[in-house]
C-alpha beads as a LAMMPS data file, in Angstrom:
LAMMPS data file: protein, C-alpha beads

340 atoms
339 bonds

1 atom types
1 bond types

-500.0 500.0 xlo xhi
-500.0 500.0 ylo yhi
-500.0 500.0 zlo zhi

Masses

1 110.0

Atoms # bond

1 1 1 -21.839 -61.942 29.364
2 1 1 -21.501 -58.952 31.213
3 1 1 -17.492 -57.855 29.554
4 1 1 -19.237 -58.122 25.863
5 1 1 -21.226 -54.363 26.931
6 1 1 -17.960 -53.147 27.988
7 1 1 -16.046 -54.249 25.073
8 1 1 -18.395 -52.892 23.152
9 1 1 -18.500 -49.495 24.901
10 1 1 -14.994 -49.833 24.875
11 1 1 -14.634 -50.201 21.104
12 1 1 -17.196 -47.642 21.001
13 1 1 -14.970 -45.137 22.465
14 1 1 -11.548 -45.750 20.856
15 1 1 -13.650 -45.094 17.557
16 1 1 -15.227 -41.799 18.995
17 1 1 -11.735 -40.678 19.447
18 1 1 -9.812 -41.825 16.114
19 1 1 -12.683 -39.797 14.323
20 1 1 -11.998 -36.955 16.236
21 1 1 -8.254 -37.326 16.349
22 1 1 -8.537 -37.859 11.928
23 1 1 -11.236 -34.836 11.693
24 1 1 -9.339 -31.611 10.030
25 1 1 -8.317 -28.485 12.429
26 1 1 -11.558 -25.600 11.822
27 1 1 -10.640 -24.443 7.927
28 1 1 -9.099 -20.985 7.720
29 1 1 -11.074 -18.052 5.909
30 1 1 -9.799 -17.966 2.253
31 1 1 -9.026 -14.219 2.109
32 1 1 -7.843 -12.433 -1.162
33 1 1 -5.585 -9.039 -0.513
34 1 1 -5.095 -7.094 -4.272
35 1 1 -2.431 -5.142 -4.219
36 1 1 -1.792 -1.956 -6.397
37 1 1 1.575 -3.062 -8.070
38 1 1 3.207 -6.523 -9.136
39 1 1 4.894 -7.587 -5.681
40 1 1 7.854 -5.341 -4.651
41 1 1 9.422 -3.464 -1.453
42 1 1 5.912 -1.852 -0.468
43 1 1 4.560 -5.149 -0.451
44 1 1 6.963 -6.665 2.377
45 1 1 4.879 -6.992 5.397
46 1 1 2.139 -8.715 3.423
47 1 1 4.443 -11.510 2.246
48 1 1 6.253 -11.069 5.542
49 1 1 3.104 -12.047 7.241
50 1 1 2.341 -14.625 5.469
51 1 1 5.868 -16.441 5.585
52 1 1 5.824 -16.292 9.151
53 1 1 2.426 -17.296 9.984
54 1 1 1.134 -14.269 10.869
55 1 1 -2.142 -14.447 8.802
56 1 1 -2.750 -18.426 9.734
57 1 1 -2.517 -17.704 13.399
58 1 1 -5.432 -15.036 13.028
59 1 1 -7.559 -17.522 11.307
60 1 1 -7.073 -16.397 7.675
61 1 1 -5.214 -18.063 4.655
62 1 1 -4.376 -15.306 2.527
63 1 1 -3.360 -14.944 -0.533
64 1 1 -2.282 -12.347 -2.458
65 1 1 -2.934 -11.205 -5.976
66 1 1 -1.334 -8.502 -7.688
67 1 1 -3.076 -6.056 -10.060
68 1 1 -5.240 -7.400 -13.015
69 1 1 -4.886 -6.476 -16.982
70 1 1 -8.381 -4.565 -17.295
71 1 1 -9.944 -4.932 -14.284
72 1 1 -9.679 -1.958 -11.299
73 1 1 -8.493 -3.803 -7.869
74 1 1 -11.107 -1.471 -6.512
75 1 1 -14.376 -2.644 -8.648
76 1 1 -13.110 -6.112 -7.340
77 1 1 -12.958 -5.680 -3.401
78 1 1 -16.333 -3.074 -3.787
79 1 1 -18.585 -6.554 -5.374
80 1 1 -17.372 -8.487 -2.757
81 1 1 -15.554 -10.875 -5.005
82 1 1 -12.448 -10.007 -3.265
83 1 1 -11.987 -8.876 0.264
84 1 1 -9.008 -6.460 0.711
85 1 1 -7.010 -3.894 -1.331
86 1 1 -3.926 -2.147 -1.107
87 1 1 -4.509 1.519 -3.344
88 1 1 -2.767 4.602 -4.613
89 1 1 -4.762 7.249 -2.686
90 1 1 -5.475 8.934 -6.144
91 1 1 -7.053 5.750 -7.631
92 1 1 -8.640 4.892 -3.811
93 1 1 -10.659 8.611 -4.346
94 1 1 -11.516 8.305 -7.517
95 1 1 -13.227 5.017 -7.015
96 1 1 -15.508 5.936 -4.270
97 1 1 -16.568 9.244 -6.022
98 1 1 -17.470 6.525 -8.784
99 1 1 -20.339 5.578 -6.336
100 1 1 -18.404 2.033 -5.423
101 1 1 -18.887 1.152 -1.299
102 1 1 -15.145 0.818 -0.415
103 1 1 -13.409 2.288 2.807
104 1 1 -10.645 2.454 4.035
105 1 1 -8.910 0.496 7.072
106 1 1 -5.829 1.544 7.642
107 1 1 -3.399 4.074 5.944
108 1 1 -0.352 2.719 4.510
109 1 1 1.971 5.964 3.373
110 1 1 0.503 8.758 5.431
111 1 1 1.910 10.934 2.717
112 1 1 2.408 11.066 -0.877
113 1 1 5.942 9.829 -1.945
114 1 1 5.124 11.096 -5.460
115 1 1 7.916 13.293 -6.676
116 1 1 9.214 15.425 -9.227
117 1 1 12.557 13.598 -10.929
118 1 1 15.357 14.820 -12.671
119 1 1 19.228 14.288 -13.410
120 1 1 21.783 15.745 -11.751
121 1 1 23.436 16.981 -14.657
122 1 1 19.901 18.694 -15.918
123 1 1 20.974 21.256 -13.121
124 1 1 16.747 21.371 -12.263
125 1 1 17.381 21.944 -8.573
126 1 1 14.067 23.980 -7.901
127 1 1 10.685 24.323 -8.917
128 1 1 11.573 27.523 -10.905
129 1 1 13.902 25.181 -13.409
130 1 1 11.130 23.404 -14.487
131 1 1 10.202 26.105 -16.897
132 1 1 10.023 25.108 -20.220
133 1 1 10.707 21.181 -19.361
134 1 1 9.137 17.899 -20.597
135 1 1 8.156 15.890 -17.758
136 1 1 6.480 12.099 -18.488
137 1 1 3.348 11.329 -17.228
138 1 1 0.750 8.214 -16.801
139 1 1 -2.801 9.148 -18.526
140 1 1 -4.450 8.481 -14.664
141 1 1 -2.846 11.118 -12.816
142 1 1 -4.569 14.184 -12.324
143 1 1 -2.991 17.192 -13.226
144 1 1 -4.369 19.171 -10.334
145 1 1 -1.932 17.291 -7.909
146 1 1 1.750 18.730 -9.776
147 1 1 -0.082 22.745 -9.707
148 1 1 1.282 23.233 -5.953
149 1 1 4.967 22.950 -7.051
150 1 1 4.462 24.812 -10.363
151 1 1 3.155 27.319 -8.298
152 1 1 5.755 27.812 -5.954
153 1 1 8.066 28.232 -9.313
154 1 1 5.887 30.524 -10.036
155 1 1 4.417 28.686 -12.913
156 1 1 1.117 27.121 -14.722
157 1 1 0.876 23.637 -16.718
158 1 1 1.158 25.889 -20.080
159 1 1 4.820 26.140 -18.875
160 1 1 5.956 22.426 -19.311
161 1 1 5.073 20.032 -21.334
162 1 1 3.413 16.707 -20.263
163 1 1 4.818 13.359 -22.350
164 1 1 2.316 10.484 -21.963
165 1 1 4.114 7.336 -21.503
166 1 1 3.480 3.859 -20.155
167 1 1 4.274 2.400 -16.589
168 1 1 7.830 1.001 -16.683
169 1 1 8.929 3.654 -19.916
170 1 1 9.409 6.466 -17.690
171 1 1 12.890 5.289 -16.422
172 1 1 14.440 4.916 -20.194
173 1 1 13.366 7.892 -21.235
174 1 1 14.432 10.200 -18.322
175 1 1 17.828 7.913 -19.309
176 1 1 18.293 8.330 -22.584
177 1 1 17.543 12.221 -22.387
178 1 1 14.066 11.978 -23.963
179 1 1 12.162 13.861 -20.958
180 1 1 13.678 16.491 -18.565
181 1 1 11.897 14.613 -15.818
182 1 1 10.092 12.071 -14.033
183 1 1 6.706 11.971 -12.506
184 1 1 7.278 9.425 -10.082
185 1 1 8.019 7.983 -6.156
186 1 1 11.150 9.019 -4.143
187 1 1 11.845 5.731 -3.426
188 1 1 10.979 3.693 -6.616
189 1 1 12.252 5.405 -9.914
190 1 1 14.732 7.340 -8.397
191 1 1 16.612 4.538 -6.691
192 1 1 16.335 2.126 -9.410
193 1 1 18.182 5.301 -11.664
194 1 1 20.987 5.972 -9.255
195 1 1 21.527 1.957 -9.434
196 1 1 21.760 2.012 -12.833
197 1 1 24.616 4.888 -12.336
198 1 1 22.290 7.781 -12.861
199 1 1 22.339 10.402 -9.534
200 1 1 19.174 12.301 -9.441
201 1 1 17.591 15.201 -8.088
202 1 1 14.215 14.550 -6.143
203 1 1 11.770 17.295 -5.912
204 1 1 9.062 15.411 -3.390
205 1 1 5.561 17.032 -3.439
206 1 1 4.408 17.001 0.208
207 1 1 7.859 19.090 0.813
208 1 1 6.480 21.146 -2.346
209 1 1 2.554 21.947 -1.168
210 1 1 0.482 18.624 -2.104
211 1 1 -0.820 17.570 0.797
212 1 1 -2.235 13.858 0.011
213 1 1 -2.300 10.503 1.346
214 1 1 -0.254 7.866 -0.382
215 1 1 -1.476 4.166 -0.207
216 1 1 -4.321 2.853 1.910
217 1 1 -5.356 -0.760 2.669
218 1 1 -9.190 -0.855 2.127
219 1 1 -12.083 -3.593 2.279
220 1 1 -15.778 -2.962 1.234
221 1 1 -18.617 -1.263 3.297
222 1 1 -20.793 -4.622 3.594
223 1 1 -18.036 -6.824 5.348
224 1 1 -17.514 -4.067 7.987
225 1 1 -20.948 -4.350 8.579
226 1 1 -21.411 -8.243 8.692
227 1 1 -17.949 -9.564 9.754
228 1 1 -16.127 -6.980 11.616
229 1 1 -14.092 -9.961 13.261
230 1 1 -12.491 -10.835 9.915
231 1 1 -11.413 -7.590 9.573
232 1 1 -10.155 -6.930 13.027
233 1 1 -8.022 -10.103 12.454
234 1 1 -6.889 -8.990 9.337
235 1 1 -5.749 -5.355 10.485
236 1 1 -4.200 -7.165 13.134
237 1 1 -1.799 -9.941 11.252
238 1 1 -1.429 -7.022 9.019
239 1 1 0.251 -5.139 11.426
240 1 1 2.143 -7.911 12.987
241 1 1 3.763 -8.068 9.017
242 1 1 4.914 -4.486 9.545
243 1 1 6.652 -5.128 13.061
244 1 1 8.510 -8.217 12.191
245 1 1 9.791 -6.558 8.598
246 1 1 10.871 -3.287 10.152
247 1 1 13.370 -5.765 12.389
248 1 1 14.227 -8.344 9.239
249 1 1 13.991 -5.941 6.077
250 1 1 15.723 -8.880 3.876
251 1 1 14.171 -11.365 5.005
252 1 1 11.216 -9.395 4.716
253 1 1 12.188 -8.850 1.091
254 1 1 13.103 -12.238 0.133
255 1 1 9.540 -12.976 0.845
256 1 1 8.468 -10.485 -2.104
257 1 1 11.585 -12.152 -4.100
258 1 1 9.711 -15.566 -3.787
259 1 1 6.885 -14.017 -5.724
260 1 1 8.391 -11.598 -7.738
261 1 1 11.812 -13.394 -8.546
262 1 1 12.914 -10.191 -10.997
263 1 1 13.493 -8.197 -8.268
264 1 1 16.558 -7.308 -6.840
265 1 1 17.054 -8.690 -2.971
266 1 1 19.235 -5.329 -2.320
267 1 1 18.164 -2.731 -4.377
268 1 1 14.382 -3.302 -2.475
269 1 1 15.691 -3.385 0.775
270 1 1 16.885 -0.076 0.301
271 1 1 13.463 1.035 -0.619
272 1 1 11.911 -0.924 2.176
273 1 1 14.532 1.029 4.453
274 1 1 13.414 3.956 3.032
275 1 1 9.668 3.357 3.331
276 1 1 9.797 2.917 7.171
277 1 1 11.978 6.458 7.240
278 1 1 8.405 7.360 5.800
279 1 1 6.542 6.287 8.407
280 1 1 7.674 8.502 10.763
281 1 1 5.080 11.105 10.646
282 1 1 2.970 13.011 12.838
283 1 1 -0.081 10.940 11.880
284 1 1 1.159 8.250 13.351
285 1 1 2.184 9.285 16.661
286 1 1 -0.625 7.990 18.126
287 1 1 -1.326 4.990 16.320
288 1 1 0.287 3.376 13.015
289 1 1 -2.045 3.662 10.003
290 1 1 -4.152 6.214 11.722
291 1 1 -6.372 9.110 9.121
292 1 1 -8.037 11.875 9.769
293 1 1 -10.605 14.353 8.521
294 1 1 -8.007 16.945 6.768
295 1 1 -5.750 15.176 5.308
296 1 1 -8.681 13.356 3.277
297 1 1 -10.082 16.692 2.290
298 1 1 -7.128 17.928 1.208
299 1 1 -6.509 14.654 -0.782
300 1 1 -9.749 15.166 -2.634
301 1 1 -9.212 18.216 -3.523
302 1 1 -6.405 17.710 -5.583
303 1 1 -8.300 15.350 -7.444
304 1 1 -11.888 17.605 -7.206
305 1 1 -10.961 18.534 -11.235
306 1 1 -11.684 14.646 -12.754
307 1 1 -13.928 13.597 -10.029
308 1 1 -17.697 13.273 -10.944
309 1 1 -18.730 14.001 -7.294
310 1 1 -16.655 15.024 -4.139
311 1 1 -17.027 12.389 -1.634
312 1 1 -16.997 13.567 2.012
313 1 1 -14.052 12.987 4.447
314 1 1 -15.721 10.889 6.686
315 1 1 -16.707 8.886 4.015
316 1 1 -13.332 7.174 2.866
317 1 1 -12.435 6.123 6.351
318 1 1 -12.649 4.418 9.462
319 1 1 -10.424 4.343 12.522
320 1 1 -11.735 1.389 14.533
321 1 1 -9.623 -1.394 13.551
322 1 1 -6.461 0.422 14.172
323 1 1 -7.853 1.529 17.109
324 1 1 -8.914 -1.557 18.987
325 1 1 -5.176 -3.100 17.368
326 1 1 -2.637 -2.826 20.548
327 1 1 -0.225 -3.414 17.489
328 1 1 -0.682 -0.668 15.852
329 1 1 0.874 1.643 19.188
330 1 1 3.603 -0.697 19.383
331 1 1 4.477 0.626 15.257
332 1 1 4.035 3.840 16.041
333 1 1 6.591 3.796 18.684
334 1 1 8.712 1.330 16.689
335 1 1 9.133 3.729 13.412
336 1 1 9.698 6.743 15.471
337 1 1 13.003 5.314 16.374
338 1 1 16.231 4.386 14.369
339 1 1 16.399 0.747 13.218
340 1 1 19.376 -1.551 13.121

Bonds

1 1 1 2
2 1 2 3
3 1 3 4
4 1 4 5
5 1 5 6
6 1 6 7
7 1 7 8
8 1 8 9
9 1 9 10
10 1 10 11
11 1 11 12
12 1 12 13
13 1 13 14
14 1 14 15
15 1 15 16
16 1 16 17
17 1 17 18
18 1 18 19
19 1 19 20
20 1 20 21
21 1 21 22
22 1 22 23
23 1 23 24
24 1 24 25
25 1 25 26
26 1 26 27
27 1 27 28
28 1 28 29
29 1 29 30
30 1 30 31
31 1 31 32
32 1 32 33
33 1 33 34
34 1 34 35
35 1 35 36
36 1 36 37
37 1 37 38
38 1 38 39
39 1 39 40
40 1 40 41
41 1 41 42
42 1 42 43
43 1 43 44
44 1 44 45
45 1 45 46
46 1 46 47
47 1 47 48
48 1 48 49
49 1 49 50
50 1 50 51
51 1 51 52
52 1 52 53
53 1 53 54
54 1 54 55
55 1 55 56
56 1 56 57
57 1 57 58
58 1 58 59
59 1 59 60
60 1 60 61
61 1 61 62
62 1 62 63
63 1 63 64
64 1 64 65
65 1 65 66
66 1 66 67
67 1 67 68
68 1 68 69
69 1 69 70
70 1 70 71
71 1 71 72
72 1 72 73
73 1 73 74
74 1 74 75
75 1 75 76
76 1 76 77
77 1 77 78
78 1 78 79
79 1 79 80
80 1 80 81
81 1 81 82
82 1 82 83
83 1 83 84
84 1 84 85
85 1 85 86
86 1 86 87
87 1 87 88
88 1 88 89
89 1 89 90
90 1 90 91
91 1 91 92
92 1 92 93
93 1 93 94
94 1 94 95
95 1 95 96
96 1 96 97
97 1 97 98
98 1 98 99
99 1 99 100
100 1 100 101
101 1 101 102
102 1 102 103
103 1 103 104
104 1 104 105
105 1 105 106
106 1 106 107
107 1 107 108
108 1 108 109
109 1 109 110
110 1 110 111
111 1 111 112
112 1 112 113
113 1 113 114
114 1 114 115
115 1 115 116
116 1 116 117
117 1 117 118
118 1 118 119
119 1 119 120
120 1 120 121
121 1 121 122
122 1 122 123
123 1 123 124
124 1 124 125
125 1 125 126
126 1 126 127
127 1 127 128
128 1 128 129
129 1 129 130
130 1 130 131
131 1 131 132
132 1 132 133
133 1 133 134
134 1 134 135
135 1 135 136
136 1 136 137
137 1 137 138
138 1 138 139
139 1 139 140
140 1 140 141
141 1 141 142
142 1 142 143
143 1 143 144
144 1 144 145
145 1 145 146
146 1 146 147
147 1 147 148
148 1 148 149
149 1 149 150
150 1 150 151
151 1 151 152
152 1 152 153
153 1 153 154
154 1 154 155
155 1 155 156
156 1 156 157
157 1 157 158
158 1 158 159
159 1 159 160
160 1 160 161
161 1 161 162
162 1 162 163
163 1 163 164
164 1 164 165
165 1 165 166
166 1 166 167
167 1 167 168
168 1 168 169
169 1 169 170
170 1 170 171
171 1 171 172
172 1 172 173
173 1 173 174
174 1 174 175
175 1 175 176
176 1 176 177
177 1 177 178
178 1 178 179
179 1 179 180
180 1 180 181
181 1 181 182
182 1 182 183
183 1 183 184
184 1 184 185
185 1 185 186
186 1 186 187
187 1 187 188
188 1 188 189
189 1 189 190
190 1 190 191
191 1 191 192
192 1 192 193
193 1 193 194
194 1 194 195
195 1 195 196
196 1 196 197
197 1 197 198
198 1 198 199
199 1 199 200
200 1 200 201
201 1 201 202
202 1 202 203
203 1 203 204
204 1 204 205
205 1 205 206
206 1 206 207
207 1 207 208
208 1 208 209
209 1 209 210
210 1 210 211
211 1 211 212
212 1 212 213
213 1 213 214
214 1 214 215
215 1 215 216
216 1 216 217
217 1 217 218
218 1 218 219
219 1 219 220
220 1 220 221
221 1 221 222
222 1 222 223
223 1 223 224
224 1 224 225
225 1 225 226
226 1 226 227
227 1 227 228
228 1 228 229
229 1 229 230
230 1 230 231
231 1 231 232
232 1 232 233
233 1 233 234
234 1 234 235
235 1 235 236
236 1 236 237
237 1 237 238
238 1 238 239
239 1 239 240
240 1 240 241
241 1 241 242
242 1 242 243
243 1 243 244
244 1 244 245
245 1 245 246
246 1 246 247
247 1 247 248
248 1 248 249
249 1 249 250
250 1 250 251
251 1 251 252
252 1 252 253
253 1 253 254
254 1 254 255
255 1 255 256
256 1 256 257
257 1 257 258
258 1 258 259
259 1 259 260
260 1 260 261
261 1 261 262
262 1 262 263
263 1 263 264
264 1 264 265
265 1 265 266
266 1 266 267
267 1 267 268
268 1 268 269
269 1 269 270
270 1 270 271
271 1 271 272
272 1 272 273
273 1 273 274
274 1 274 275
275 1 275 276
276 1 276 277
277 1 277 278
278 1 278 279
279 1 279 280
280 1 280 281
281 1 281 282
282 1 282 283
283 1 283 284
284 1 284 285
285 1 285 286
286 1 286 287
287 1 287 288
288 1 288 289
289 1 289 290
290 1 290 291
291 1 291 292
292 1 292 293
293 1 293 294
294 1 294 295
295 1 295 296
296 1 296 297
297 1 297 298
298 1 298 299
299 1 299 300
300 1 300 301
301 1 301 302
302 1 302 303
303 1 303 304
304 1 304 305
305 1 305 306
306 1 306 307
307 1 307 308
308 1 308 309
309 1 309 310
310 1 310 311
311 1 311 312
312 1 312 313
313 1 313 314
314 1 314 315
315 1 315 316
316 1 316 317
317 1 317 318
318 1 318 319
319 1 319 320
320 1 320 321
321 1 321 322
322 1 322 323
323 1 323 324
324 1 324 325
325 1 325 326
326 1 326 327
327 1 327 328
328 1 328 329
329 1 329 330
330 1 330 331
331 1 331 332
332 1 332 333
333 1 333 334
334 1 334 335
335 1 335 336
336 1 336 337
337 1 337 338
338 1 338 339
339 1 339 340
C-alpha cells in the first residue's frame, strides 16, 4: 500500500515538470520604432539588429514601421501609441515647440547632411553662383536654415528662386534641367544622380555655416519616467545594430532590401559607407550618439522663424542612456577609424 503514495507523488512530479517544460519562454516587449523615411541605407542598423537578434536578446520584439500617409511619426511616439522614433532634427524641433512630450535618446547624424545640389556642367561651384538660380524645395523646410550659405555668397532669399516640389520629384527635375539645384542630403540625391550618370557638385551646409543636428532617435517623456529599463535595452540593441553593420555594410543592407525590395543592394551600401564617414565627429569622441547644449541651440535657431515657441536646449535631450551604454564607447572608437 505504501508504493501507491509514491507513485502518485511520482506521477505528480513528472506532470509538474511537462507543464513547466510546455509553458512559453517570458514574452518579449512588443516595441514599435517609426522611422522618418520608407526603409533605406540610414535605416541599416535597425534591420541589422533585428536580423541578428540583437533586439530579442535585450528582451524586445521590434518591429519597425516606416512613415505614415497623414499622420506625424512624432504625434505617434508623444501619445504613447508607439514607443520610438527615428526624426529629421528639423521635424524633431518643431514637434516639441508644438507642446508634444518627446525627447530625445540618442543622436543619430551629429550633423546635418542637408546640402546644396547642382550639376557639374551648371558650373555652380560656390555659394556666389547661386545668384539668380532656381533651387527645389519641400513646403516643410524652413527657409531660415539655407540663409548661412546665401550669406556667405553674399546673398538674400530674394536672390533665388524657391520651386516647391514633392519628395521623390526633386531628382527629375534637377535631371531634366528644370531647377538649377537640389535641396537635398550628400549622400541620398546626389549619389542616386551620379548613378544615373549625372556628376554633381555638393555644396554641404555644416561646411557652409548651418550648424544643426541631423537625425535623432527619440521616445516620449512618460516611458523615461516609468520604464527606463526598456529604454536602456533599447539604446543598447540599438547600438549593438550600429557595431555589427559598420563591419557587414551589405549584409547590413540586405536587411533593409528584405523590407524595401526597390532598393538597390549597391547603390545603398555606398551611402551606408558614407554615413559612417559621417560619424566621425567631434561629438562623438566620447561617446556615439552623444548631444549637447549648443549644438541644440543652434539647431533651434535656424528654425526660431516657423516655431510657435523656442523650446530650451535641455529640453530636447537626455544623455543617460548613451551614457550608462559601454557600447556606445566601443562606436565611438570604432568610426574614428578606417573600415574594411
Amino acid at each position: 500500500m505504501k508504493a501507491l503514495p509514491r507513485l502518485l507523488t511520482g506521477l505528480a512530479a513528472l506532470a509538474s515538470v511537462s507543464i513547466l517544460a510546455a509553458a512559453p519562454a517570458s514574452a518579449l516587449d512588443k516595441v514599435v520604432l517609426r522611422i522618418n523615411f520608407s526603409p533605406w541605407a540610414m535605416h541599416a542598423q535597425y534591420y541589422a539588429a533585428i536580423g541578428q537578434g540583437f533586439y530579442a536578446k535585450q528582451g524586445i520584439e521590434l518591429e519597425i514601421r516606416p512613415p505614415s500617409a497623414g499622420q506625424s511619426g512624432e504625434a505617434l511616439v508623444a501619445s504613447g501609441r508607439e514607443q520610438f522614433g527615428v526624426a529629421n532634427a528639423d521635424g524633431f524641433v518643431k514637434a516639441k515647440a508644438s507642446g508634444m512630450p518627446i525627447i530625445a535618446i540618442m543622436a543619430d547624424q551629429p550633423d546635418t547632411p542637408v546640402s546644396v545640389i547642382t550639376l557639374k556642367n551648371a558650373n555652380i561651384n560656390a555659394p556666389k553662383d547661386m545668384k539668380g538660380k532656381k533651387i527645389t524645395w519641400f513646403q516643410a523646410n524652413v527657409k531660415g536654415q539655407i540663409d548661412p550659405i546665401l550669406k556667405k555668397g553674399g546673398l538674400t532669399r530674394d536672390d533665388i528662386e524657391f520651386v516647391l516640389v514633392s519628395r521623390g520629384a526633386e531628382v527629375q527635375m534637377l535631371a531634366a534641367g528644370k531647377v538649377d539645384a537640389l535641396w537635398g542630403y550628400s549622400f541620398g540625391q546626389a549619389l542616386t544622380l551620379e548613378d544615373k550618370g549625372f556628376p554633381v557638385n555638393i555644396m554641404a551646409m555644416k561646411d557652409n555655416g548651418l550648424v544643426n543636428y541631423g537625425t535623432v532617435i527619440y521616445t516620449n517623456e512618460a516611458l523615461v519616467k516609468s520604464d527606463p529599463g526598456l529604454v536602456q535595452r533599447f539604446v543598447t540593441a540599438t547600438l549593438q545594430g550600429y557595431i555589427w553593420a559598420q563591419k557587414n555594410m551589405e549584409p547590413a543592407v540586405a536587411e533593409v532590401i528584405k523590407a524595401a525590395p526597390d532598393r538597390d543592394l549597391k547603390l545603398e551600401t555606398r551611402k551606408l559607407a558614407i554615413i559612417y564617414d559621417l560619424y566621425n565627429s567631434p561629438d562623438f569622441a566620447e561617446r556615439f550618439g552623444k548631444m549637447n547644449d549648443a549644438k541644440w541651440a543652434a539647431t533651434i535657431d535656424s528654425l526660431a522663424e516657423d516655431l510657435p515657441t523656442k523650446p530650451t536646449p535641455a529640453s530636447m535631450y537626455t544623455n543617460q542612456f548613451v551614457d550608462a551604454a559601454d557600447e556606445a564607447k566601443t562606436l565611438s572608437a570604432a568610426v574614428r577609424k578606417p573600415t574594411n
